[in-house]
C-alpha positions as CSV (number, residue, x, y, z in Angstrom):
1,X,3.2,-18.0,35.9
2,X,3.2,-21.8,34.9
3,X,-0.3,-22.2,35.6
4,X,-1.2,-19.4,33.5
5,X,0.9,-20.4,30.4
6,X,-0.8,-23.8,30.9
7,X,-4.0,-21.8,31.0
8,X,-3.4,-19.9,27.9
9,X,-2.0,-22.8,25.9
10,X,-6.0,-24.9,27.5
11,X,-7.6,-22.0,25.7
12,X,-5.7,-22.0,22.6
13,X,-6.9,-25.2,21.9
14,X,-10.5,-24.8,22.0
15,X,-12.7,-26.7,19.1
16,X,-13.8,-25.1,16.9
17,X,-17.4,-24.4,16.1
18,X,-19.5,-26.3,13.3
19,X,-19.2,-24.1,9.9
20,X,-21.5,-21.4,9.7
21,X,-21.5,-21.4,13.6
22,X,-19.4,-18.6,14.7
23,X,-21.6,-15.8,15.9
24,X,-18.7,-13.2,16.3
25,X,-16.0,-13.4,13.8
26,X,-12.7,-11.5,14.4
27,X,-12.9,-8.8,11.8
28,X,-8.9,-7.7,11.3
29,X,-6.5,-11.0,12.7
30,X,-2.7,-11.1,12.8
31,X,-0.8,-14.4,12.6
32,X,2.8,-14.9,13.5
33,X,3.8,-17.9,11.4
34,X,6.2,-20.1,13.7
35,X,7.5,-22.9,13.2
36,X,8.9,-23.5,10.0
37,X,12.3,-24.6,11.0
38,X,11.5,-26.7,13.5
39,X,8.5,-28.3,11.2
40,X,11.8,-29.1,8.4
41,X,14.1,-30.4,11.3
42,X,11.4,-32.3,12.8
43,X,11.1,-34.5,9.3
44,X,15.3,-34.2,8.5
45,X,14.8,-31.5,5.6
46,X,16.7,-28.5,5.1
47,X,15.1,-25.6,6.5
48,X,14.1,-23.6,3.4
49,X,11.7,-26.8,3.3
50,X,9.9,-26.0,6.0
51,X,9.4,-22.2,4.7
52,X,8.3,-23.5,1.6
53,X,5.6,-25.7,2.9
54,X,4.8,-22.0,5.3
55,X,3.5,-20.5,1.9
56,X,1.3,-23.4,1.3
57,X,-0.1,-22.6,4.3
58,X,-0.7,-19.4,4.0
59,X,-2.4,-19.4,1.2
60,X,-4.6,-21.8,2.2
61,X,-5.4,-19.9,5.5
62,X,-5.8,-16.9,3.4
63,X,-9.0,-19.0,1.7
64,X,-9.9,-20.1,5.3
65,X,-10.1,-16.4,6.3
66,X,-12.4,-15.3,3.3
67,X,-14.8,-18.0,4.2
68,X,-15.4,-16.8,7.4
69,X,-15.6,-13.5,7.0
70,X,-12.4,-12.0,8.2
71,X,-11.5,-8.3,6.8
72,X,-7.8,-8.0,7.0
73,X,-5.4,-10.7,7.9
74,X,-1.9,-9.4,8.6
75,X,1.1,-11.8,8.6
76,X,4.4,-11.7,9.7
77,X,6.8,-12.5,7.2
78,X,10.2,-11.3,8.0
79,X,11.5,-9.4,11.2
80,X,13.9,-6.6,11.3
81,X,15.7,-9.0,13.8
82,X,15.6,-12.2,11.3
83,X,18.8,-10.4,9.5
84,X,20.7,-11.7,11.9
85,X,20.3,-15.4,10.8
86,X,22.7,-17.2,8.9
87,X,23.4,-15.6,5.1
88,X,22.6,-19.2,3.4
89,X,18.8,-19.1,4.8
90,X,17.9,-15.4,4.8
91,X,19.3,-16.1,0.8
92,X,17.0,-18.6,0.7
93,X,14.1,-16.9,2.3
94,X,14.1,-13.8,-0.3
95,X,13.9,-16.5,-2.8
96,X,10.9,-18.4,-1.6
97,X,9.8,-14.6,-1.5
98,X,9.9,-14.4,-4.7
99,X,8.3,-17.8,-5.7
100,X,5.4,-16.8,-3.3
101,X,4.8,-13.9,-4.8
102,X,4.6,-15.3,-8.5
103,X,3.0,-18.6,-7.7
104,X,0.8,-18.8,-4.5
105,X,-0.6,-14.7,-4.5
106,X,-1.5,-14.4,-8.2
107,X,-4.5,-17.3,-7.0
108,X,-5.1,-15.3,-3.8
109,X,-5.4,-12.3,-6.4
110,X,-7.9,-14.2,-8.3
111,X,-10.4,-14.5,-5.4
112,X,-10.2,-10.8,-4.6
113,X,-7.8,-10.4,-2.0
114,X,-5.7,-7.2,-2.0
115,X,-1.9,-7.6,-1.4
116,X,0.0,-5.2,0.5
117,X,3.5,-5.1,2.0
118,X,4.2,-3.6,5.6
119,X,7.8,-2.4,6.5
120,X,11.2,-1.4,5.1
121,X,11.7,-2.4,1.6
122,X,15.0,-0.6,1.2
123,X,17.0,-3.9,2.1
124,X,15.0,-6.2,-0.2
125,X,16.7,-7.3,-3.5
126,X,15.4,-5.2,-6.6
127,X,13.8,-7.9,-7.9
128,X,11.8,-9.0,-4.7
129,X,10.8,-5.0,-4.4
130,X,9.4,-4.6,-8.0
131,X,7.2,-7.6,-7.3
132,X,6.0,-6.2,-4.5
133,X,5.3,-3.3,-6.2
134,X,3.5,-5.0,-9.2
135,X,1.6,-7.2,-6.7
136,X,0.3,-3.9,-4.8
137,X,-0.8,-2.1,-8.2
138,X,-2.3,-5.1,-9.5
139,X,-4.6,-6.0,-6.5
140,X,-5.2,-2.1,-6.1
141,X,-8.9,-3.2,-6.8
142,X,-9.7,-5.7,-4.8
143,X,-11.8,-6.0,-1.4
144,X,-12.8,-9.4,-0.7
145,X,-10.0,-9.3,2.2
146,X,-7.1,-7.3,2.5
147,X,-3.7,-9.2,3.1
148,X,-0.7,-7.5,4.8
149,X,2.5,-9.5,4.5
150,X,4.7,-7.6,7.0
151,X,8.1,-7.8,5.7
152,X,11.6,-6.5,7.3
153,X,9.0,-5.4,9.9
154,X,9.7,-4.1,13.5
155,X,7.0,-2.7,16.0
156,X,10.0,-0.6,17.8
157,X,11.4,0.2,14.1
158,X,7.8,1.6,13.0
159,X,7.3,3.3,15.8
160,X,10.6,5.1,15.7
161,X,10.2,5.7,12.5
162,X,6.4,7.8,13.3
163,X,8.3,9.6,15.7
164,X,11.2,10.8,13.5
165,X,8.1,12.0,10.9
166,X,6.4,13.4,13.0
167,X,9.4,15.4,14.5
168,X,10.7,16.7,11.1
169,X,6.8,17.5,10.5
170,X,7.3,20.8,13.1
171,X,4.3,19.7,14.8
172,X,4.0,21.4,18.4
173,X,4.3,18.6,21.3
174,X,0.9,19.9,22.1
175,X,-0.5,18.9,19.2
176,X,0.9,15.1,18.9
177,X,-1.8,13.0,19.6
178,X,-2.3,8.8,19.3
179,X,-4.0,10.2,15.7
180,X,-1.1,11.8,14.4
181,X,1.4,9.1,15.9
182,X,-1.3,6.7,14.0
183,X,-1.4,8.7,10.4
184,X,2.8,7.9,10.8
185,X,2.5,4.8,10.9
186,X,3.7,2.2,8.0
187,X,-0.2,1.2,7.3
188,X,-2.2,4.0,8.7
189,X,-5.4,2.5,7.0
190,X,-5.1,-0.7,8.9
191,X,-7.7,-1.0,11.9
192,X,-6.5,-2.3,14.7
193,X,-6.0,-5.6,15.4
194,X,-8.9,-8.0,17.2
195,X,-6.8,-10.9,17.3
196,X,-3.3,-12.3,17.6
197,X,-2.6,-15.6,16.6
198,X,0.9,-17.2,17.7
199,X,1.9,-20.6,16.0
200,X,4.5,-23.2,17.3
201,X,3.6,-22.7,21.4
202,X,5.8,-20.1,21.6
203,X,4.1,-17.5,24.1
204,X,5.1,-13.8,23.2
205,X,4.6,-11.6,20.6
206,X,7.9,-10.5,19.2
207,X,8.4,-7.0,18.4
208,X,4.9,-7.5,16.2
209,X,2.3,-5.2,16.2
210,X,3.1,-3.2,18.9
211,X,1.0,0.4,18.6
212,X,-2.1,-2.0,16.8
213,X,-2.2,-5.1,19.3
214,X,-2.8,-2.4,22.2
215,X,-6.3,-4.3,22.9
216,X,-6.2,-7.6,20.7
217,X,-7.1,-11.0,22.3
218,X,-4.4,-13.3,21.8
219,X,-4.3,-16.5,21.1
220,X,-1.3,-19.2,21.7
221,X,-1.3,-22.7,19.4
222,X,1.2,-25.5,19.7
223,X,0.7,-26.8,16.0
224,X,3.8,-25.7,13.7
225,X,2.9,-23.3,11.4
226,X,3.3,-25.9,8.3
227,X,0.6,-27.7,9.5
228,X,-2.0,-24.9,10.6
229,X,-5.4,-25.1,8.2
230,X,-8.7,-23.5,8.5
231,X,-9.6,-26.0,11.5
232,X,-7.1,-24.3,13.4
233,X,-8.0,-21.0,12.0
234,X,-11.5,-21.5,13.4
235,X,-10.4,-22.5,17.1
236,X,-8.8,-19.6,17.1
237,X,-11.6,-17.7,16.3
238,X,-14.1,-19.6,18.3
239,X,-11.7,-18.6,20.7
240,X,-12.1,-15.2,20.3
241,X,-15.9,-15.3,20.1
242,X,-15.8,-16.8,23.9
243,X,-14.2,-13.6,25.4
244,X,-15.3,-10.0,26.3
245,X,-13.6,-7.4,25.4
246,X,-13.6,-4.6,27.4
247,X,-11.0,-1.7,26.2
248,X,-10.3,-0.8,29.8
249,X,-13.9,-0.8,30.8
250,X,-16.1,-2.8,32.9
């Protein structure tokens, strides 16, 4: 087991290729951003610090991701689980919520990304949920790459949630398929996923993704999410580019 963590973590730190050189570019990625707390520990700052300087990442890999061609980048925001951390920092997180939504996406807007939000939004302050909303109908337009911020998010909780729609559909068992457990999903126009990237060395993928990360590569980095740009972005893909994927097959 060692020696293949070791051989994951080798891979995950792959250069990357010269610009312009990546001949097969993962078209729909997913990032879980890690790292934020230890990245504001690590430099004796409080830890809403370190999610602060996570939204100047992630807009700046948002720009990375448009230059290379990706389609649809989701990131994982906020877990179902991360309710259970102290009151003082989940307080804090809504409010860098909020700041990200009314100064780093209205320049992410700009260069033609659509915004949307993936989960529950029933525990959200009001105020964070009609931003959402605005930030949804105003980027209703756009297609230069579609951005999924997956907030209050659960891959058990989604899933549950498809079954308990589909059951109080009166659908026959006979007729449940994975395309109507698909169509019940939170995003049902979201392809699935090519590529998993995992920030901080942490090697597991956390309740994320579960239905759409049946056949993703995935890809483990040790750099804190704080400090992840478009180089990183780029090994990742390069990465990617290196393996075959074989859905089962030969």
């Amino acid at each position: 087991m060692l020696s293949l963590l070791s051989r994951i973590r080798t891979l995950a730190r792959v250069r990357p290729l010269p610009e312009g050189a990546l001949p097969e570019v993962a078209q729909n990625v997913a990032i879980i951003m890690d790292g934020n707390g230890r990245w504001a520990r690590r430099r004796g700052l409080p830890t809403a610090a370190g999610h602060r300087a996570g939204t100047r990442a992630l807009r700046r890999v948002v720009e990375a991701a448009i230059d290379v061609g990706v389609q649809n980048l989701v990131v994982y925001a906020f877990s179902t689980e991360n309710w259970s951390r102290p009151q003082d920092e989940i307080d804090a997180l809504m409010e860098i919520f909020g700041e990200t939504i009314e100064r780093e996406l209205p320049d992410l807007a700009e260069q033609g990304v659509r915004i949307r939000f993936i989960g529950r939004r029933d525990r959200a302050p009001e105020a964070l949920r009609r931003r959402m909303e605005s930030t949804e109908d105003r980027t209703a337009l756009n297609s230069r790459i579609g951005l999924w911020i997956a907030f209050d998010y659960g891959g058990r909780s989604e899933l549950v949630r498809a079954a308990r729609r589909i059951a109080e559909s009166g659908l026959e068992p006979s007729e449940i398929d994975e395309n109507v457990l698909a169509a019940n999903l939170y995003a049902p126009e979201l392809p699935d996923l090519d590529l998993l990237i995992r920030t901080s060395g942490e090697v597991r993928v956390s309740n994320f993704m579960l239905w759409q990360l049946a056949y993703a590569e995935l890809v483990f980095v040790d750099r804190l999410w704080p400090d992840f740009d478009d180089r990183d972005l780029r090994g990742a893909l390069a990465e990617y580019a290196q393996r075959r994927r074989r859905f089962g097959g030969r």
